[in-house]
Short mmCIF file of the C-alpha atoms (twelve columns), coordinates in Angstrom:
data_MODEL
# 
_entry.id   MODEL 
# 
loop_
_atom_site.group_PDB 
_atom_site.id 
_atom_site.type_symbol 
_atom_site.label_atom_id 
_atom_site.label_alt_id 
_atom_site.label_comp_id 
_atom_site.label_asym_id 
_atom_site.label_seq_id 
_atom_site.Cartn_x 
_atom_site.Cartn_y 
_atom_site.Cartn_z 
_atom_site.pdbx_PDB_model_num 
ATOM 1   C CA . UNK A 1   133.834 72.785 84.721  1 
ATOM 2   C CA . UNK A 2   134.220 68.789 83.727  1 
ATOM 3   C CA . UNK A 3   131.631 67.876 81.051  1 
ATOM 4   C CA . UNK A 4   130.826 64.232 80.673  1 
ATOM 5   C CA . UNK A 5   129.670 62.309 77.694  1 
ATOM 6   C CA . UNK A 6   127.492 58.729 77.742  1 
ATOM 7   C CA . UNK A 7   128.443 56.476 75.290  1 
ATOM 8   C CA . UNK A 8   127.814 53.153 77.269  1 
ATOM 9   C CA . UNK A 9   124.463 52.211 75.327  1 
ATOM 10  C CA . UNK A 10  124.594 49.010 72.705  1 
ATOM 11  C CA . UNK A 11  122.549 51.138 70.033  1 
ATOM 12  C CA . UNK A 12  119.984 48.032 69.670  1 
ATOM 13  C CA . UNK A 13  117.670 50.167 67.017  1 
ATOM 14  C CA . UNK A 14  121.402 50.984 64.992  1 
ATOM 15  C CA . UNK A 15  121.897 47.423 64.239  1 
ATOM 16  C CA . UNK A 16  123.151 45.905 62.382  1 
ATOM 17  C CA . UNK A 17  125.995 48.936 62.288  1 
ATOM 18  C CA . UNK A 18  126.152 49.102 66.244  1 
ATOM 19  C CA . UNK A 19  127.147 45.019 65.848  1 
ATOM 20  C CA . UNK A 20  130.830 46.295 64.856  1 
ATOM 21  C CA . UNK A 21  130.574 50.422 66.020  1 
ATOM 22  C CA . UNK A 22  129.777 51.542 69.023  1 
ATOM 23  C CA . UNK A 23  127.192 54.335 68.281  1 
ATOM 24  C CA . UNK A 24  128.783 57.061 69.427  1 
ATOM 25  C CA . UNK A 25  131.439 56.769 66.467  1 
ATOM 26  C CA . UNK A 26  128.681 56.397 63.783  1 
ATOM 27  C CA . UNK A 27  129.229 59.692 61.459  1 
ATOM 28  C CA . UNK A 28  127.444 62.315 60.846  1 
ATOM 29  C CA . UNK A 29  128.564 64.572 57.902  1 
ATOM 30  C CA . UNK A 30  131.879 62.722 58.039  1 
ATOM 31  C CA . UNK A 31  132.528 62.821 61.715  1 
ATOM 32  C CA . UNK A 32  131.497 60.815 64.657  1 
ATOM 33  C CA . UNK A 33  128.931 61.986 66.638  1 
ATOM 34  C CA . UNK A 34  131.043 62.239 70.059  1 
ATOM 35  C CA . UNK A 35  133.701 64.631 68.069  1 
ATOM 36  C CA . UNK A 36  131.186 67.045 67.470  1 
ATOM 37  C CA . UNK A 37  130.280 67.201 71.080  1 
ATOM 38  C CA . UNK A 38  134.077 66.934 71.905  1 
ATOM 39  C CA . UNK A 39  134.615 69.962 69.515  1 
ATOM 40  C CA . UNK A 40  132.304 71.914 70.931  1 
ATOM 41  C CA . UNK A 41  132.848 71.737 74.408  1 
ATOM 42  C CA . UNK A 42  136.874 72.587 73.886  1 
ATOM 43  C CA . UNK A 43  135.188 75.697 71.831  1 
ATOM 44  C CA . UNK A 44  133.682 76.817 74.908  1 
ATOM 45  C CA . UNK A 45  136.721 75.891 76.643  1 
ATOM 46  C CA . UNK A 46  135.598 72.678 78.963  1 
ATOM 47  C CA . UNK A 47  138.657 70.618 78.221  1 
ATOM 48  C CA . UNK A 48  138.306 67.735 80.627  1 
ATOM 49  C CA . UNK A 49  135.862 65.310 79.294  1 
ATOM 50  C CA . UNK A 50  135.104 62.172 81.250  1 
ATOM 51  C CA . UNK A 51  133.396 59.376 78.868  1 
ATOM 52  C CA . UNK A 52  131.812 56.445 79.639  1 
ATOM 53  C CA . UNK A 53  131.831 53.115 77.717  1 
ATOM 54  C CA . UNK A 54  130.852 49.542 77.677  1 
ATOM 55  C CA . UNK A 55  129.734 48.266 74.423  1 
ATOM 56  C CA . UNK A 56  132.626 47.998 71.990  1 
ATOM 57  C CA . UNK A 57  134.309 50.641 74.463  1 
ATOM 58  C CA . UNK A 58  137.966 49.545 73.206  1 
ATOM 59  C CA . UNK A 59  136.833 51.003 69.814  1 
ATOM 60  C CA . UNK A 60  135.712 54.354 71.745  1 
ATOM 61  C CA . UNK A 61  139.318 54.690 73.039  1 
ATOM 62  C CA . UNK A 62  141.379 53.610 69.927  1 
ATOM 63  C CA . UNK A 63  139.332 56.039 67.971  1 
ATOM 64  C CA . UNK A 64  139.741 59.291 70.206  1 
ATOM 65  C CA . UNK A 65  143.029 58.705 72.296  1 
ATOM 66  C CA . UNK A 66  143.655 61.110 74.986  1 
ATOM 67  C CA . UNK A 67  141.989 63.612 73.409  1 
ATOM 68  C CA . UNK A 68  144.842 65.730 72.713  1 
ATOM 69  C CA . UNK A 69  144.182 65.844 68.903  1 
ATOM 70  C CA . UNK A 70  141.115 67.884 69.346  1 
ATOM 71  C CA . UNK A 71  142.182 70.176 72.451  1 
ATOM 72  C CA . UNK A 72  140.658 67.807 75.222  1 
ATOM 73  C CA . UNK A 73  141.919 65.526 77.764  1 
ATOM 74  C CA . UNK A 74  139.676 62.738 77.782  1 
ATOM 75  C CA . UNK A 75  139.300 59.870 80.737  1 
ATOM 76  C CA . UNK A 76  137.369 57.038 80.219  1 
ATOM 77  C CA . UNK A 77  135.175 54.947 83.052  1 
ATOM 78  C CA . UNK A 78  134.787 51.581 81.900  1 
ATOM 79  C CA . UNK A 79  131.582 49.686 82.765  1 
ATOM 80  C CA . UNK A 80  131.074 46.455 81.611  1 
ATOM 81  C CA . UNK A 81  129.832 45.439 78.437  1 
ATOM 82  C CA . UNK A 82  126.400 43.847 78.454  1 
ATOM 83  C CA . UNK A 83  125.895 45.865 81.973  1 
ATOM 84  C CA . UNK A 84  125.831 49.197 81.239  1 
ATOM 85  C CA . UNK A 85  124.780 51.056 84.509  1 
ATOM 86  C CA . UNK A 86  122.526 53.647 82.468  1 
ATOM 87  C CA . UNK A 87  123.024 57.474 83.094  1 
ATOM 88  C CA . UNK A 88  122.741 58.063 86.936  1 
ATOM 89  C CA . UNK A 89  124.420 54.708 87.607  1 
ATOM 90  C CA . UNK A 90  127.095 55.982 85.272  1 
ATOM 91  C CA . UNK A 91  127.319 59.319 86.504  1 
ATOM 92  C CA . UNK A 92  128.036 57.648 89.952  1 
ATOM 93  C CA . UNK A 93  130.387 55.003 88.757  1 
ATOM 94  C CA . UNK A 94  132.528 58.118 87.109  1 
ATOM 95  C CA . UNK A 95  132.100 60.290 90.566  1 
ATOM 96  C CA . UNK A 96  135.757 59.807 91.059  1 
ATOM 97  C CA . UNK A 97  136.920 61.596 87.520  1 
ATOM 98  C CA . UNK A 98  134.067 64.300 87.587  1 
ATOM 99  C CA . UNK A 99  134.935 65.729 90.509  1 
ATOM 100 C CA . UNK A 100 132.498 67.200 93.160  1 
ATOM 101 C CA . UNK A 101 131.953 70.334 91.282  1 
ATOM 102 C CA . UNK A 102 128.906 70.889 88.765  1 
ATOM 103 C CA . UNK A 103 129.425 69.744 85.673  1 
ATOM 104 C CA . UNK A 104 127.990 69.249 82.433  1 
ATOM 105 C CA . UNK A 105 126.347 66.012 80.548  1 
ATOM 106 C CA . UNK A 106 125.233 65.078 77.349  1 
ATOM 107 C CA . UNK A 107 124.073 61.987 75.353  1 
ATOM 108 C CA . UNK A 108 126.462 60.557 72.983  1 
ATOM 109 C CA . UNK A 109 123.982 60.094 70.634  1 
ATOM 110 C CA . UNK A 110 122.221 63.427 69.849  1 
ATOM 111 C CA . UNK A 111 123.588 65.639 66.667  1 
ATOM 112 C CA . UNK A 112 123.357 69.351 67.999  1 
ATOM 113 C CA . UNK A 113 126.267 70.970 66.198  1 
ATOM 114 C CA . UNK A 114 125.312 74.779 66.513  1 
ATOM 115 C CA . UNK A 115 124.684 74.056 70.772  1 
ATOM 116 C CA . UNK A 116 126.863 76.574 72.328  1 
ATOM 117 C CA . UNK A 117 128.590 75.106 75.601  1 
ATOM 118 C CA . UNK A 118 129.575 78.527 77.022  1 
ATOM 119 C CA . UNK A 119 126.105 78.768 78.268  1 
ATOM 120 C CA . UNK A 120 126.425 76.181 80.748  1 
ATOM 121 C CA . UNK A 121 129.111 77.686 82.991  1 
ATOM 122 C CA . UNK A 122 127.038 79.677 85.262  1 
ATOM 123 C CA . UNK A 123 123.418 78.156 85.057  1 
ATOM 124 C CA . UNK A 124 123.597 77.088 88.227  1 
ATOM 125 C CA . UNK A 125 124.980 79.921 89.908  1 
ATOM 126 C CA . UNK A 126 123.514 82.653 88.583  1 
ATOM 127 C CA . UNK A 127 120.572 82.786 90.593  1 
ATOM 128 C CA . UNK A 128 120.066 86.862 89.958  1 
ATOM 129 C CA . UNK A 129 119.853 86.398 86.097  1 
ATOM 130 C CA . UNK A 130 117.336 83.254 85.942  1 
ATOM 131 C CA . UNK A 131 114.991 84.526 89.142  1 
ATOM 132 C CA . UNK A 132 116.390 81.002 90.514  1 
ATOM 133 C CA . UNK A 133 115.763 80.699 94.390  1 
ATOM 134 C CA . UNK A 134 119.181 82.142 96.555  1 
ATOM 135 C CA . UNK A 135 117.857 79.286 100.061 1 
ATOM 136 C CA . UNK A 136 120.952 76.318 99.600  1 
ATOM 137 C CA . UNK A 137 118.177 73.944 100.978 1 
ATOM 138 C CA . UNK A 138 115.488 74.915 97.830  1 
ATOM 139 C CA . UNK A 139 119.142 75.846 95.090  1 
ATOM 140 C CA . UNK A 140 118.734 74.280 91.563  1 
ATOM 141 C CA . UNK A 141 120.459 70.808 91.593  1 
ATOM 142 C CA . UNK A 142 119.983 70.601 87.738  1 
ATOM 143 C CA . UNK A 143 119.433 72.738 84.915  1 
ATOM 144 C CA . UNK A 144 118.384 71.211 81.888  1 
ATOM 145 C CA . UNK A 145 117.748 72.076 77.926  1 
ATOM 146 C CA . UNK A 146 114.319 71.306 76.461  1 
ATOM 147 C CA . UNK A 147 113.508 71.103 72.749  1 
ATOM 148 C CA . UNK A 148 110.751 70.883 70.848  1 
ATOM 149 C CA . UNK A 149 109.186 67.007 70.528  1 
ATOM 150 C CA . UNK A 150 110.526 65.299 67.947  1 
ATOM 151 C CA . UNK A 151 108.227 63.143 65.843  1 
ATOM 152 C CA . UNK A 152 109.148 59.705 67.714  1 
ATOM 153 C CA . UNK A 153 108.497 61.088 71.101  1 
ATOM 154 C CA . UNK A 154 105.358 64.194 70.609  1 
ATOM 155 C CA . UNK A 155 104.047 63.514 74.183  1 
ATOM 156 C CA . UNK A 156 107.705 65.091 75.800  1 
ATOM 157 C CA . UNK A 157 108.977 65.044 78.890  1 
ATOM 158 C CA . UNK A 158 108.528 67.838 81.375  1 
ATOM 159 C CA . UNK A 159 106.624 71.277 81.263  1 
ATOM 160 C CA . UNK A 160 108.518 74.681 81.590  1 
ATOM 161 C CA . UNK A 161 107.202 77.842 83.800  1 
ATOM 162 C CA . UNK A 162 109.347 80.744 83.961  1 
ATOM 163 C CA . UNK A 163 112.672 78.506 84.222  1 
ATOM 164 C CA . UNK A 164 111.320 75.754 86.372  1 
ATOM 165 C CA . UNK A 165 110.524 72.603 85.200  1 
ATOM 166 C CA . UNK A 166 108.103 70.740 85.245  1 
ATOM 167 C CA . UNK A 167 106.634 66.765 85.980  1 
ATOM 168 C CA . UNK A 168 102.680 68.119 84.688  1 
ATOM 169 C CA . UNK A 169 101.207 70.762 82.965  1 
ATOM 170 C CA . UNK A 170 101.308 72.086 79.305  1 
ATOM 171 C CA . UNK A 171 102.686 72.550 76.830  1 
ATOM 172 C CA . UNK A 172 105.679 69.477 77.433  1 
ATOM 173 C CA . UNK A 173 109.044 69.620 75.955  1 
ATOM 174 C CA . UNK A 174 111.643 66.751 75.441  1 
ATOM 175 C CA . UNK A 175 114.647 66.668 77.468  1 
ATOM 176 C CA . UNK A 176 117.443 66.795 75.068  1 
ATOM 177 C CA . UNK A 177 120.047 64.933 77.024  1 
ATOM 178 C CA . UNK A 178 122.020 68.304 77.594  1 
ATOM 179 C CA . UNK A 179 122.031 69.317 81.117  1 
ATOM 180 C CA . UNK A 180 123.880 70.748 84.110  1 
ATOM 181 C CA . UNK A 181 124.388 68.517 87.636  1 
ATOM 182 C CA . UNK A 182 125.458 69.285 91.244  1 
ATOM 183 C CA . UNK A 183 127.151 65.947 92.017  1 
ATOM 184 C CA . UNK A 184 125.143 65.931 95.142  1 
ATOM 185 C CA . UNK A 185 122.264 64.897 93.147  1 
ATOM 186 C CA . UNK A 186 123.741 61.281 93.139  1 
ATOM 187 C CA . UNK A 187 124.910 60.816 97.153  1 
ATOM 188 C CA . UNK A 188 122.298 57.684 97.080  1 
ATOM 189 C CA . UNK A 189 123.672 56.371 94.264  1 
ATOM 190 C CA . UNK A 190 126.254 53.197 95.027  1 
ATOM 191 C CA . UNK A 191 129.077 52.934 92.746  1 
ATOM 192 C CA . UNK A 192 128.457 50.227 90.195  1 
ATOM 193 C CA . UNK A 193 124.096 50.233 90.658  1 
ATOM 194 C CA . UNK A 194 122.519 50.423 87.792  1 
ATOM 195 C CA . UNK A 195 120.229 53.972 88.021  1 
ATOM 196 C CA . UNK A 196 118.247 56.068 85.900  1 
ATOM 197 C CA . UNK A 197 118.808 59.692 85.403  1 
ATOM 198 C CA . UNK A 198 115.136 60.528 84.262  1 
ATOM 199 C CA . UNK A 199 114.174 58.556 88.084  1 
ATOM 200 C CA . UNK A 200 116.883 60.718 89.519  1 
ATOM 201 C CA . UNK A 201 115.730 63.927 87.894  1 
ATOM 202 C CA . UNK A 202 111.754 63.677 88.534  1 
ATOM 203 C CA . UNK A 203 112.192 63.442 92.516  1 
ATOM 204 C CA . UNK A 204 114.046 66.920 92.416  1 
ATOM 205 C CA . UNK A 205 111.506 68.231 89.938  1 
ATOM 206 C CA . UNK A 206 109.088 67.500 92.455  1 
ATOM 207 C CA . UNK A 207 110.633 69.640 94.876  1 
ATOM 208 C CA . UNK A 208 110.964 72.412 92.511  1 
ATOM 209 C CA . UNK A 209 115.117 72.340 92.643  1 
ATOM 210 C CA . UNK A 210 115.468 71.819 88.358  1 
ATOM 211 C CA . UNK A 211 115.397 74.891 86.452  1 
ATOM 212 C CA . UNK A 212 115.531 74.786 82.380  1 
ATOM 213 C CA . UNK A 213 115.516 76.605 79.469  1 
ATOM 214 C CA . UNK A 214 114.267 76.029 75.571  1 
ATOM 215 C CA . UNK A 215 116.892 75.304 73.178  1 
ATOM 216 C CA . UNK A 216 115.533 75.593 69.565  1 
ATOM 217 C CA . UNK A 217 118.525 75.095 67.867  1 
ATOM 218 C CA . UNK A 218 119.424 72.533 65.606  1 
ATOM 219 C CA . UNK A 219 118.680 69.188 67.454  1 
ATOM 220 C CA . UNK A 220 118.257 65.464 66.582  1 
ATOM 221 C CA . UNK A 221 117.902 62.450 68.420  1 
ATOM 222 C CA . UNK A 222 120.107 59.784 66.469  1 
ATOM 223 C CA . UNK A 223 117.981 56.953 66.986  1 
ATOM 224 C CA . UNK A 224 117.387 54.869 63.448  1 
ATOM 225 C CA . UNK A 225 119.440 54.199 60.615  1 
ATOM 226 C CA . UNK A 226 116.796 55.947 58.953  1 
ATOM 227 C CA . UNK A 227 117.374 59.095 60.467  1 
ATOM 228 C CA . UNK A 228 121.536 59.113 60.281  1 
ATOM 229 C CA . UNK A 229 121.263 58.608 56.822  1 
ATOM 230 C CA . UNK A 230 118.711 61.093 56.626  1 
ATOM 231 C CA . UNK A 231 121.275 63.623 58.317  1 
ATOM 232 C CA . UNK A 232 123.772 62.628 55.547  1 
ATOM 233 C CA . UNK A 233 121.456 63.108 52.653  1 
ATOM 234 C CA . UNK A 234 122.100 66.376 53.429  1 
ATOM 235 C CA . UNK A 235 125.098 66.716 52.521  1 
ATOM 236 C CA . UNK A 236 123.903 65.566 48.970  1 
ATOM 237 C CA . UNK A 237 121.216 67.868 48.356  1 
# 
């Protein structure tokens, strides 16, 4: 399995530190957020990372290299700075170095340290374990991780029932930018159009192909200044 990572975004609400950092290379407990998802997907053995990039993206490849100093081998797709094709567009644009297998994605900006990648491998596949339908026309074409709402966002996202998700009902969760794609997901999707994933993702919930789970491990949504240097403080207590 490939994994990719999005780190195309300009990180408007991280400024003035996004002005001369991308995001993804702001640190958390003395290292970037991207290295600890880059760690932890080599620790569950997905080595072949595909990253995207646009804002400050030279910075993004000085910074990590080929990836061999942390066990990966990294490949970059380049979109264009000030057009950042958001995460189905970038998905698409990066078809070509993900492969047509599943693979895993996650946002470049959330601090999960403790989320274990092995879990990921067979989501997807192992229809007997999660109750998940066997028909290839009704198959799970995603399988996402929910967590609990974080202050910013309490309304959430989707609902959960018995490992399907959800566009109504109650309780909701927040998607957590962690989830597992069938590349056939994005066949509509042109190389270089600029897509949403969350668009993408609520016509297949729809039709009942997106199964999920609740991850209630350490999460956070990097989003302020406020909160990174609320994660550092941490380290100070």
């Amino acid at each position: 399995m490939k994994a990719m990572i999005f780190a195309a975004g300009r990180g408007n609400r991280m400024r003035p530190l996004t002005d001369s950092c991308p995001k993804p290379l702001l640190k958390v407990r003395g290292r970037p957020l991207i290295v600890w998802h880059i760690l932890n997907l080599v620790r569950a053995g997905i080595t072949e990372i595909v990253i995207n990039h646009a804002h400050l993206g030279h910075m993004i490849e000085e910074a990590l290299g080929n990836g061999s100093q942390y066990g990966a081998k990294l490949h970059y797709s380049r979109e264009q700075p000030g057009s950042a094709l958001e995460t189905a567009g970038g998905i698409a644009y990066a078809r070509t170095l993900l492969g047509e297998d599943a693979f895993v994605a996650v946002a470049g900006d959330v601090f999960c340290p403790y989320f274990n990648f092995k879990e990921v491998w067979t989501v997807l596949e192992d229809n007997d374990v999660w109750g998940r339908p066997h028909d290839a026309a009704k198959r799970d074409v995603a399988w996402l991780y929910l967590v609990k709402n974080p202050d910013f966002h309490p309304q959430g996202d989707f609902a959960l029932n018995a490992f399907t998700v959800s566009n109504e009902g109650e309780p909701k969760w927040t998607f957590s930018g962690i989830g597992v794609y069938r590349m056939s997901m994005f066949d509509s999707i042109k190389a270089g159009e600029k897509v949403s994933l969350g668009s993408i993702l609520r016509e297949y919930i729809a039709r009942g192909q997106v199964g999920g789970e609740i991850y209630r491990g350490d999460w956070h949504n990097v989003n302020t200044i406020e909160e990174l240097e609320a994660l550092n403080a941490r380290l100070m207590l």
